[in-house]
C-alpha positions as CSV (number, residue, x, y, z in Angstrom):
1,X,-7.2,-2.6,13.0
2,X,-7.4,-1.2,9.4
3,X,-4.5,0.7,8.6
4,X,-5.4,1.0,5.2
5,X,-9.0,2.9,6.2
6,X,-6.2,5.8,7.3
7,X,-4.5,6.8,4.5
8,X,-7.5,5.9,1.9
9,X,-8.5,9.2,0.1
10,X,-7.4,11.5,-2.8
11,X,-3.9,11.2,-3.6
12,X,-4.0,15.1,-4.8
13,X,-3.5,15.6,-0.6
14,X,0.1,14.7,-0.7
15,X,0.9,17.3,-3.7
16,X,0.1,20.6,-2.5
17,X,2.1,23.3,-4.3
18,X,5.1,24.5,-2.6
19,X,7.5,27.2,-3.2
20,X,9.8,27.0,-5.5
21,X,13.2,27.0,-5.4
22,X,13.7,29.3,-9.0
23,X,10.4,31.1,-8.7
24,X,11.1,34.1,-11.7
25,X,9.8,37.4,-11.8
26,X,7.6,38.2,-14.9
27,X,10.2,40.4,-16.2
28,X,12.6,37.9,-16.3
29,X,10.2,35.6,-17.9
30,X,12.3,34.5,-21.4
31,X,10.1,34.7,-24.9
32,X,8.5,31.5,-25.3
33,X,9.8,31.3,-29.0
34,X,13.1,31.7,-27.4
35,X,12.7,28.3,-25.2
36,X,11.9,26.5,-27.9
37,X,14.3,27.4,-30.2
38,X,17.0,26.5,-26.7
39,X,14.9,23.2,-26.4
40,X,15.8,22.5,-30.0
41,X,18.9,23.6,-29.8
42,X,19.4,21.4,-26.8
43,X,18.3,18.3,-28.8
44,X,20.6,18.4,-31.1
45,X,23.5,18.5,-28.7
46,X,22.6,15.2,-27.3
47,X,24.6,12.1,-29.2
48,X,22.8,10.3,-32.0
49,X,23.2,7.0,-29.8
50,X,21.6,8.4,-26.7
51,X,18.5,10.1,-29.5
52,X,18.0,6.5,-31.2
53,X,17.6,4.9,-27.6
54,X,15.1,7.4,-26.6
55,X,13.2,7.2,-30.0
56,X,12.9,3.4,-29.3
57,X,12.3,3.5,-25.9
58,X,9.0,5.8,-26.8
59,X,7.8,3.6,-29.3
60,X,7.9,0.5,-27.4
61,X,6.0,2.8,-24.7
62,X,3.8,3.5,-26.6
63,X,2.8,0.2,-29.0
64,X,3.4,-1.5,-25.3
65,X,6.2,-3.7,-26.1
66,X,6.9,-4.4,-22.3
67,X,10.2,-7.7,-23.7
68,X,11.6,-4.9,-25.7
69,X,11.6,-1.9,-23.2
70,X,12.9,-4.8,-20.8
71,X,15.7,-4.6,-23.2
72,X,15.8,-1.1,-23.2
73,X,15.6,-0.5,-19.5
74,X,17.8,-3.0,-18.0
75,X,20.7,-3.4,-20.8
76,X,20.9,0.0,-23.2
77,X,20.1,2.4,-20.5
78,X,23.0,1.2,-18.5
79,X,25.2,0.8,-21.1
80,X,24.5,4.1,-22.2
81,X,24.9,6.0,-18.9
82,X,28.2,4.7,-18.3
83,X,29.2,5.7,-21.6
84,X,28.2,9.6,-22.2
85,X,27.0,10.3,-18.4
86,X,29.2,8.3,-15.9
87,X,30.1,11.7,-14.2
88,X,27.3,13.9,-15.8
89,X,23.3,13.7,-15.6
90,X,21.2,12.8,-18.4
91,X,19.8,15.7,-21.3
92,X,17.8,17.7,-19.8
93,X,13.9,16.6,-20.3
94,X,13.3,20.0,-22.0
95,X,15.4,18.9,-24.7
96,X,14.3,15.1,-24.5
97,X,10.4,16.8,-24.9
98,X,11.4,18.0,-28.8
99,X,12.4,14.2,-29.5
100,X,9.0,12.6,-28.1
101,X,6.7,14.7,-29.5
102,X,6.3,16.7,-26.2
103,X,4.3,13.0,-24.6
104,X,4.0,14.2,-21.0
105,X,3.5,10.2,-20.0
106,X,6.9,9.3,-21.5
107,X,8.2,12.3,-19.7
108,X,7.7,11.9,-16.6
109,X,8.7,8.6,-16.6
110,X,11.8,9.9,-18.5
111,X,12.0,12.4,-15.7
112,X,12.1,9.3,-13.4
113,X,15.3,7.9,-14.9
114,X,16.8,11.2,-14.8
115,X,17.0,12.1,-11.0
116,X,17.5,8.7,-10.4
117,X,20.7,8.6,-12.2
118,X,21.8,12.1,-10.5
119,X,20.9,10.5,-6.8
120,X,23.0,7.0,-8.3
121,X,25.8,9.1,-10.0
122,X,26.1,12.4,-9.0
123,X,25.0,14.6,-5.6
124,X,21.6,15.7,-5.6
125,X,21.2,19.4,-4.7
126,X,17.6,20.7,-2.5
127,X,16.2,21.9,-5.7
128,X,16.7,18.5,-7.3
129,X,15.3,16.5,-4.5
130,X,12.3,19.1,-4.1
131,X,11.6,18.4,-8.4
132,X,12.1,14.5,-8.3
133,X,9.2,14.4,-5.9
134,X,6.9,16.7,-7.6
135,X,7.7,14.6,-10.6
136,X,6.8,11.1,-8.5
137,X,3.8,13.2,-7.5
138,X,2.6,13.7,-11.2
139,X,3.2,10.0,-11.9
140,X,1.5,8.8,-9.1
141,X,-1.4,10.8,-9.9
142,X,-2.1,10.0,-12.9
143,X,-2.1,6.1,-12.3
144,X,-4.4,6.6,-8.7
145,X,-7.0,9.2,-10.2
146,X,-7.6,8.5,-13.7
147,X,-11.3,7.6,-14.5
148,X,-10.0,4.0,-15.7
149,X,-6.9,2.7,-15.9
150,X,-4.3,4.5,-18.1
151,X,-3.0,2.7,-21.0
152,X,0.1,2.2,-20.0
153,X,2.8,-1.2,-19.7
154,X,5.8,-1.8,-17.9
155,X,7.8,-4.7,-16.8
156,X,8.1,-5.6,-13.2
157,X,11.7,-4.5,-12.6
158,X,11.1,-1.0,-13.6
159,X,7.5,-1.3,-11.7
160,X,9.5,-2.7,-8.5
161,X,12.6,0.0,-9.3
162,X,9.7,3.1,-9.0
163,X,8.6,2.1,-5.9
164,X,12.0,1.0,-4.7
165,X,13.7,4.4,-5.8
166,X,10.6,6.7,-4.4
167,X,11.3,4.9,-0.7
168,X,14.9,5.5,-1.0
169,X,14.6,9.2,-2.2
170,X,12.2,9.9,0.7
171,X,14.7,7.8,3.3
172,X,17.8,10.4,1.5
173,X,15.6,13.3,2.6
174,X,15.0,12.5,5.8
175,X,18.3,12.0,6.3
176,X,19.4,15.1,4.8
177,X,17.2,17.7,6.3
178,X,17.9,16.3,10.2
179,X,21.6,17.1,9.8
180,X,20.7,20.7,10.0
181,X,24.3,21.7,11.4
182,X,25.5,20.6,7.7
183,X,22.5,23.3,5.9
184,X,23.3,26.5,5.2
185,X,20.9,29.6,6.5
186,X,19.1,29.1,2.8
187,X,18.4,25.6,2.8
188,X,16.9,25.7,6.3
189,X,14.7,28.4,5.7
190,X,13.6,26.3,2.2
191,X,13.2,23.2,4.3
192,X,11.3,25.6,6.8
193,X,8.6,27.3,3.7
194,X,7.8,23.2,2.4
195,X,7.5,21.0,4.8
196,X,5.5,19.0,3.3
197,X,8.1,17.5,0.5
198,X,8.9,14.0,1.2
199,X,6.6,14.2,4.2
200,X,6.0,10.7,5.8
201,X,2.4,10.9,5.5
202,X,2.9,11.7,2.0
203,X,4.9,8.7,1.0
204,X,2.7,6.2,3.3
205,X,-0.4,7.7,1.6
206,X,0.8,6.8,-2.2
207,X,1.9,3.3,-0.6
208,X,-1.5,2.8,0.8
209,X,-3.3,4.1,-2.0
210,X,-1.5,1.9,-4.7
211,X,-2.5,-1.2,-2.6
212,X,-6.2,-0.2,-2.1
213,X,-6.7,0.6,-6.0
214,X,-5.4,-2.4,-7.1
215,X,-7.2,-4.5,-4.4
216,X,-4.0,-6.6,-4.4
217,X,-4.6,-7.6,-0.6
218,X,-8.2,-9.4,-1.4
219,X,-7.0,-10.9,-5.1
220,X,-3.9,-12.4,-2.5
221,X,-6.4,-13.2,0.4
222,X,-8.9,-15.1,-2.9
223,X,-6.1,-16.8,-4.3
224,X,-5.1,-18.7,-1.4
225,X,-8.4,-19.5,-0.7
226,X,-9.2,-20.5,-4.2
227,X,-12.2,-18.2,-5.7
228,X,-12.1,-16.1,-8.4
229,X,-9.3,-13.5,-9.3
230,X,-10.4,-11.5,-11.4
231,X,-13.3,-10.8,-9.6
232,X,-11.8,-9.7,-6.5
233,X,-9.1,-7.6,-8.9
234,X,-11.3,-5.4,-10.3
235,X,-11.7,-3.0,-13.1
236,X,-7.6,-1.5,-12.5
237,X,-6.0,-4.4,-10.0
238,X,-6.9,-6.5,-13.3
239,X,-4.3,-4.7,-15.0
240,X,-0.3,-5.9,-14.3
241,X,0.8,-2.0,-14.0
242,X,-1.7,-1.6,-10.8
243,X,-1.5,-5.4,-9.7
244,X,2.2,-4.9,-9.5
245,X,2.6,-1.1,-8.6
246,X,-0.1,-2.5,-5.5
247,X,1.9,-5.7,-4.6
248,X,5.7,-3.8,-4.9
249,X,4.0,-0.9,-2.4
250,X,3.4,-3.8,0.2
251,X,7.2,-4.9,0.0
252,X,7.9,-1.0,0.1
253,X,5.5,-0.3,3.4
254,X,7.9,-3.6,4.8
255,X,11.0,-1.2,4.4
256,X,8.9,1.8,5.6
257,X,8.0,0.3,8.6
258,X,11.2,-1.3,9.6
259,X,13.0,2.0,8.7
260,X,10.9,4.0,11.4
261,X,11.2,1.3,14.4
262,X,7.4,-0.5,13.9
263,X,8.6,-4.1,13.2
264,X,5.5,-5.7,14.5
265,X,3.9,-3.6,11.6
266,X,6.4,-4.5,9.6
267,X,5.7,-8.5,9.2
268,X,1.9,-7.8,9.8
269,X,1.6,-5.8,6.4
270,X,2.8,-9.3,4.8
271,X,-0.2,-11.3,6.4
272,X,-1.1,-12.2,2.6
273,X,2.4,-13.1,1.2
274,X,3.7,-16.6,1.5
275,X,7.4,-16.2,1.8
276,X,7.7,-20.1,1.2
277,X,6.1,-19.8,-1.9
278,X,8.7,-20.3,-5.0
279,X,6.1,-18.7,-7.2
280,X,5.3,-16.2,-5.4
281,X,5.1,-12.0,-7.3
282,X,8.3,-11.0,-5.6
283,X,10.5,-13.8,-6.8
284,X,10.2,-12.6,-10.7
285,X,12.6,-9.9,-9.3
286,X,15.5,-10.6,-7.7
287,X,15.9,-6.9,-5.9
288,X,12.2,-7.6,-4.2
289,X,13.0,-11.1,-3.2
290,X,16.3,-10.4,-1.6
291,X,14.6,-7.0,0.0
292,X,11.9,-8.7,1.5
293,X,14.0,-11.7,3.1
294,X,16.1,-8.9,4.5
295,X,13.7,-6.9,6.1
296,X,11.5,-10.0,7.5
297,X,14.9,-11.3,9.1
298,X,16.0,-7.8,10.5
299,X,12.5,-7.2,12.3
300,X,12.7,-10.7,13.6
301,X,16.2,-10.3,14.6
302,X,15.1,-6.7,16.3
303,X,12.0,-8.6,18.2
304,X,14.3,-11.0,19.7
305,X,12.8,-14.0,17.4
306,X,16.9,-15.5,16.6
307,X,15.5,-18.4,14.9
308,X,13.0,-17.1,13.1
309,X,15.6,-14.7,11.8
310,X,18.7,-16.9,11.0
311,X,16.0,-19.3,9.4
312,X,15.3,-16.2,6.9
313,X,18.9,-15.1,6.2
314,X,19.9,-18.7,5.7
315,X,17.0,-19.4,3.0
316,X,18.0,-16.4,0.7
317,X,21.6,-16.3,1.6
318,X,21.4,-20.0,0.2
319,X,19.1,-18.8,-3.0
320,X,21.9,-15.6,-3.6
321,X,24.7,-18.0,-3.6
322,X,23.1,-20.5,-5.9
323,X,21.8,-18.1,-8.7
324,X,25.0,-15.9,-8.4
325,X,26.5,-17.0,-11.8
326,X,23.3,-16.2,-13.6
327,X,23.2,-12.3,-11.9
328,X,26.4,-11.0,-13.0
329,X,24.8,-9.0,-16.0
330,X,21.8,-8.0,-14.2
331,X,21.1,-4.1,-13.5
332,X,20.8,-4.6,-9.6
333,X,23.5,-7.0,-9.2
334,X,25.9,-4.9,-7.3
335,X,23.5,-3.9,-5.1
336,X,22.1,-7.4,-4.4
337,X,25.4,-8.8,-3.1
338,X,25.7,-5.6,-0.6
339,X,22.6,-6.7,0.5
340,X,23.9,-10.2,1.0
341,X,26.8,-9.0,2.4
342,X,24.7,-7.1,5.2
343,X,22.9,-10.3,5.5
344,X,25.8,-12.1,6.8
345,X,27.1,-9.7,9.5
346,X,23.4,-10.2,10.4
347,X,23.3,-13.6,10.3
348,X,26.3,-13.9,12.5
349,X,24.8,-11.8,14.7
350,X,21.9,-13.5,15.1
351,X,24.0,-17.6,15.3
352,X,26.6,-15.7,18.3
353,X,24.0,-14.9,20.0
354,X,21.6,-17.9,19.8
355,X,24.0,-20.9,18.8
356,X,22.0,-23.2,15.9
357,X,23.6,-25.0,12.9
358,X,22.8,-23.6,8.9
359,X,24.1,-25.0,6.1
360,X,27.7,-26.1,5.3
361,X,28.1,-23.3,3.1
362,X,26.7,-20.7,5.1
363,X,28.7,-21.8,7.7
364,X,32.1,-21.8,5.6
365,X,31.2,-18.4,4.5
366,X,30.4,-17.1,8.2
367,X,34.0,-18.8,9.6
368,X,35.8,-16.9,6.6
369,X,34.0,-14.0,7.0
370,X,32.9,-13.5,10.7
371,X,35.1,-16.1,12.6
372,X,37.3,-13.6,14.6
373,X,33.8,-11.2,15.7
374,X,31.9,-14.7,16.9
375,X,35.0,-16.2,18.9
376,X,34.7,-12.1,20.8
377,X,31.1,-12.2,20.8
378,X,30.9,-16.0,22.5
379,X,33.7,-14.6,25.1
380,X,30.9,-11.5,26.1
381,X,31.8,-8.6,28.1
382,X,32.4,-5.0,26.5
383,X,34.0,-6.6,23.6
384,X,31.5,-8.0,22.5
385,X,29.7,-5.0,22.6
386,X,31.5,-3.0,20.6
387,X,31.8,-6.4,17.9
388,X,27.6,-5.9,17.8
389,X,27.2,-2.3,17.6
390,X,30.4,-2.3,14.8
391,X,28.1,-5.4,12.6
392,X,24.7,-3.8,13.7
393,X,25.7,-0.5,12.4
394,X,27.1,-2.3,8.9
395,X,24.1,-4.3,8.4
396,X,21.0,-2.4,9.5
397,X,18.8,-0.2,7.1
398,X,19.2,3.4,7.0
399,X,16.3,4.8,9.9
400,X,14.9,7.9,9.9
401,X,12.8,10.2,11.8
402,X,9.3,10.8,10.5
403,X,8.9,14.5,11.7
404,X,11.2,17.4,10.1
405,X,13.5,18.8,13.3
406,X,12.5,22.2,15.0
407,X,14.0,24.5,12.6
408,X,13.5,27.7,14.9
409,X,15.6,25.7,17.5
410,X,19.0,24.4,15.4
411,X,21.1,23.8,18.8
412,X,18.6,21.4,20.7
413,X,17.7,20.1,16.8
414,X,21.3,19.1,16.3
415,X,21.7,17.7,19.8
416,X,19.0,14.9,19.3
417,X,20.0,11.2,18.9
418,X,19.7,9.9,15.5
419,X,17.4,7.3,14.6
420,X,20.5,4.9,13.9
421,X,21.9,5.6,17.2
422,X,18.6,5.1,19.1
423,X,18.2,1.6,17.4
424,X,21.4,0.5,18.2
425,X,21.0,0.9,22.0
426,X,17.2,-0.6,21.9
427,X,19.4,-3.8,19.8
428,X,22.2,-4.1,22.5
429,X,19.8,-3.9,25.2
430,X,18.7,-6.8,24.0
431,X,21.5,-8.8,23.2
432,X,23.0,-7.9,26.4
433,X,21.0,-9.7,27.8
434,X,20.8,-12.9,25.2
435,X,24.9,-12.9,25.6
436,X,24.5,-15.3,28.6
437,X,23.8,-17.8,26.0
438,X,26.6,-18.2,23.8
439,X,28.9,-17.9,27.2
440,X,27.5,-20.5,29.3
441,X,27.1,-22.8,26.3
442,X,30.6,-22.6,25.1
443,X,31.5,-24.5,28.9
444,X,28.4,-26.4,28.9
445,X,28.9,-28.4,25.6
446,X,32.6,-29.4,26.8
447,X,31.1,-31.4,29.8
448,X,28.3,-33.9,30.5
449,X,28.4,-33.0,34.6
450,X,30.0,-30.0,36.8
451,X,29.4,-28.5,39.6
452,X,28.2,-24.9,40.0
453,X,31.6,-23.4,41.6
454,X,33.8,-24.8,38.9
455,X,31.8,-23.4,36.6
456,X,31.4,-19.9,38.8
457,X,35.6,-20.4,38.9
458,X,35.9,-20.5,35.0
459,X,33.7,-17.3,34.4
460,X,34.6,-15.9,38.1
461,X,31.4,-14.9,38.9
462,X,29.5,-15.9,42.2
463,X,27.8,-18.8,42.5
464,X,24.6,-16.9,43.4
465,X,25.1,-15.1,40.6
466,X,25.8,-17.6,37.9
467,X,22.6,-19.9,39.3
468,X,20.3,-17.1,38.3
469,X,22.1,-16.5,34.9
470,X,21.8,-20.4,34.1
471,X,18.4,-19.2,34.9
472,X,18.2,-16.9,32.7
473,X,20.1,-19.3,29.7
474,X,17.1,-21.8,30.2
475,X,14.5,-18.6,29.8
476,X,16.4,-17.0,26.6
477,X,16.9,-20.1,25.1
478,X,12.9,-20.7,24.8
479,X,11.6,-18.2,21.9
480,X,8.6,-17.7,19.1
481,X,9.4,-19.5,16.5
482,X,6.9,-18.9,13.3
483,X,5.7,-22.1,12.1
484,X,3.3,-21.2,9.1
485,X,4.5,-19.3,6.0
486,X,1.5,-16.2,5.5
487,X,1.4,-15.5,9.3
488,X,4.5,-14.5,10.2
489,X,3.8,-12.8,13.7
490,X,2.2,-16.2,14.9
491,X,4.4,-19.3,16.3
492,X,4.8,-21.4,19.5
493,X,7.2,-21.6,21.7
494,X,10.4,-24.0,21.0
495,X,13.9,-24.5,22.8
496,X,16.4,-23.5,20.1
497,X,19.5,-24.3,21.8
498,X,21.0,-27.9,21.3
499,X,22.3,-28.1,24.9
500,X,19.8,-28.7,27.8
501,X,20.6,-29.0,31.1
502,X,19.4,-29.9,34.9
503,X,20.3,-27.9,38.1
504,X,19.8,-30.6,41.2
505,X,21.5,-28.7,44.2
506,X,25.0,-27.9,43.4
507,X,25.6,-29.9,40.3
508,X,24.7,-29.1,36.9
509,X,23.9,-32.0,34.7
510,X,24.5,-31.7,30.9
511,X,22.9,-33.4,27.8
512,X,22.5,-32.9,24.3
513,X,18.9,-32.3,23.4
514,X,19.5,-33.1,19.3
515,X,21.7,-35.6,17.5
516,X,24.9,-34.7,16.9
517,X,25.8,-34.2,12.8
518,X,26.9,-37.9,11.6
519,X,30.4,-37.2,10.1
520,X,30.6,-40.5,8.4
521,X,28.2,-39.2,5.8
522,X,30.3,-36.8,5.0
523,X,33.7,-38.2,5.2
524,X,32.4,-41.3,3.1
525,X,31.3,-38.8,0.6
526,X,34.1,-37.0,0.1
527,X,36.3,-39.9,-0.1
528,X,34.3,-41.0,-3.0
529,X,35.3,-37.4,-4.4
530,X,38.7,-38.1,-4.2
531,X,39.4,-41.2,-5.6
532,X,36.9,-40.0,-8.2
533,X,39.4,-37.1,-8.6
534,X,42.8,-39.5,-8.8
535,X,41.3,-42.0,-11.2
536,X,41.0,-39.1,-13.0
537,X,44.3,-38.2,-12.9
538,X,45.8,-40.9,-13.4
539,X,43.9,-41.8,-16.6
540,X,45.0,-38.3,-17.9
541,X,49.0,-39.2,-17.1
542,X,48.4,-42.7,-18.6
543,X,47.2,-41.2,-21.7
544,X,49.5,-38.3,-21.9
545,X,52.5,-40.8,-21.5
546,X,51.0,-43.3,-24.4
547,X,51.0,-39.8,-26.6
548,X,54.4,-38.8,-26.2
549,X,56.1,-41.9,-26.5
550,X,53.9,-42.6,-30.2
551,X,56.2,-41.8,-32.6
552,X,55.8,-39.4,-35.0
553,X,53.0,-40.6,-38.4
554,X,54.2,-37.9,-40.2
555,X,57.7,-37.7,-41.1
556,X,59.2,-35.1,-42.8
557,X,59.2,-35.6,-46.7
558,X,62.1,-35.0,-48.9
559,X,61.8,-32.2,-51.3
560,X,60.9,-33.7,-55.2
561,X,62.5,-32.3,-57.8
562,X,60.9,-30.9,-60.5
């Protein structure tokens, strides 16, 4: 099925007026000569500093200078907000309008920044959240339903921050309008009079509508094929604003999916993106890269698909911890390591319940990190329950429901489960069930042959009982493992568990179905390091004892008289 075919059509759908929040009368309408003179008046207020960096940041829109307004955006603007507006929101655009010449482009882009910084910084009121979308409406219709494409450059972290920040402002609204015991009488009857703000169908419809007018689907789906780009492109997917506006919205639909349940979706909107590919769009920003590992690995992790999902948490997990040292200055790298860190409750989630080896360093970080919740999780009962649900609600994304709650009923509204609550208990009933794995495994690997009531006497259970759950072990242990990089819904069935065993009548016979890690390797290794390390050493002592027992080449010269 086509789900682009649905949401194909005139972006103006998504923007129909709504009432405002400051409507004013026409007698309190203030004398136009009057605003202008404030708007003026407003401008000078605002520090030189700040009025140079908005002076440049409107040239280089405008003469297109996409390395400098790199600059600009990721370095100045920061530096800037944390020094005049670190508990304050940026000039209002009013006044910003008498700088720039009134440029209703630069504007609204500049209106961008602005609510973005309140939502980072400050607490976004109703009437802010209500404007910041009618202002992402505006941008978004200019790009989708201009005759051409609008002469316009940006680089691909603000591109990818756009689309990033309009998903996470919708996901903030959702959230806020379905905890209507926390709304006063006035915002509910607002929410009531404009439902369609932040509407789901809304958002999907600019997601879907940036991807069809940049035809970034077919130039993916030629590329790997080999024919001609630019052809398949088009007269706007040519263009890197609409090629990468298109290609971020397909990482973005990835989030949207996985934060309203559809994981299946989820990884089928990426049928044209090679996650093993290192030069693939979405590694030239770190924030994409990292966001689309972590969504791929949660919705495998959610479908029951364990390898598949510590298999994606261990690859950019491995990439985070290797480029660390070169992020430190970057805009998003705060956020990137909470990501990472989310990644690793995951991750140990995903290895406690379907036992598999990663790499050394993963694994030193999970045994730092996670050691104590594993040891619980591998022991199962309620405790390891509550050890899931306490990682699972850490790590997951934010959900949210995709239909407004029943304002004329409040009580029965109020009363409903929330989306993160109703995930949970679809995850645990689940892992419930894939708990009999790291259980029985943690006796298994100890012995090569036992019989089923020794075992049954260790985990007192019934010997009835524990035959069907070795059952079961054998049948959980066998899962969909993806085995080609574009399709990631596709794979074949594989054992991931490195124990295998036989049942013949009463006895259980045990074997190890891999290798087992060669430790000489790496003790042989690591002796080299440290005799590497005392030769060292001692060549430093040898020379620092030759130094101090030289004497002196300059001795202290009597004073000549004159």
């Amino acid at each position: 099925e086509n789900f682009d075919e649905e949401f194909i059509g005139d972006i103006d759908a998504v923007v129909d007026n709504y009432v405002n929040v400051d409507e004013i009368d026409e007698g309190e309408m203030v004398d136009e000569e009057e605003l202008i003179m404030q708007a003026h008046s407003g401008a000078q207020s605002i520090p030189d500093q700040v009025r140079r960096f908005l002076g440049h940041l409107h040239r280089n829109m405008k003469n297109g200078n996409v390395n400098d307004l790199l600059y600009n955006y990721e370095n100045q603007f920061v530096r800037l907000s944390d020094k005049y507006y670190a508990k304050t929101s940026w000039p209002e655009p009013q006044y910003v309008a008498a700088l720039v010449g009134d440029d209703g482009l630069f504007l609204t882009l500049y209106r961008e920044l602005y609510y973005r910084h309140i939502y980072s910084r400050l607490h976004p009121s109703l009437e802010t959240r209500f404007r910041s979308f009618e202002n992402y409406c505006d941008l978004f219709n200019y790009i989708l339903n201009s005759d051409g494409p609008i002469d316009l450059e940006l680089p691909s972290q603000w591109l990818w921050d756009i689309v990033d920040e309009f998903i996470y402002q919708f996901q903030s609204f959702c959230t806020h309008r379905s905890r209507v015991s926390k709304r006063t009488p006035e915002e509910i009857a607002l929410l009531k009079e404009n439902s369609q703000v932040w509407n789901t169908y809304s958002v999907l419809n600019v997601l879907y509508s940036l991807i069809q007018k940049s035809n970034i689907n077919q130039q993916l789906l030629v590329s790997k094929q080999g024919g001609d780009v630019i052809e398949a492109a088009g007269q706007f997917g040519v263009r890197p604003l609409y090629k990468m506006l298109g290609y971020f919205s397909i990482i973005g639909l990835v989030r949207v999916h996985c934060m309203l349940g559809d994981y299946t979706l989820a990884l089928q909107t990426l049928e044209n993106i090679e996650l093993g590919n290192n030069r693939a769009l979405f590694t030239r920003v770190t924030a994409c890269h990292v966001t689309v590992y972590y969504y791929v690995g949660f919705a495998y992790l959610m479908m029951g698909r364990y390898a598949d999902a510590i298999q994606t948490f261990a690859h950019i997990l491995t990439f985070v911890s290797r480029t660390k040292q070169y992020q430190q200055r970057s805009l998003h790298f705060d956020a990137v390591n909470k990501k990472a860190d989310q990644m690793y409750a995951l991750l140990a989630i995903a290895i406690s319940l379907s036992p598999v080896r990663v790499d050394e360093n993963i694994h030193s970080h999970l045994r730092e990190a996670y050691g104590d919740q594993q040891h619980k999780i591998q022991r199962g009962g309620e405790e390891a329950i509550d050890v899931l649900s306490e990682l699972f609600l850490f790590s997951c994304p934010k959900f949210i429901m995709p239909n407004p709650p029943n304002y004329d009923d409040l009580e029965t509204a109020g009363s409903l489960m929330e989306p993160q609550g109703y995930q949970l208990k679809t995850f645990l009933r689940e892992a419930r069930l894939q708990l009999v794995v790291p259980t029985l495994r943690s006796f298994l690997k100890l012995y090569t042959t036992m019989g089923l009531d020794r075992l049954s006497t260790f985990l007192d259970m019934d010997p009835a009982e524990l035959r069907n759950q070795l059952i079961v072990y054998k049948q959980r242990c066998r899962q969909i493992k993806c085995t080609s990089g574009s399709d990631l819904l596709m794979g074949e069935p594989v054992s991931t568990t490195d124990l295998d065993f036989a049942l013949q009548e009463d006895m259980i016979f045990i074997a190890e179905s891999r290798v087992g890690r060669r430790y000489a390797d790496w003790f042989i290794r690591n002796t080299n390091k440290i005799q590497d390390l005392i030769s060292n050493l001692e060549t430093r002592q040898k020379t620092f004892i030759a130094n101090a027992s030289k004497p002196k080449e300059e001795q202290q010269q009597p004073a000549v008289a004159a």
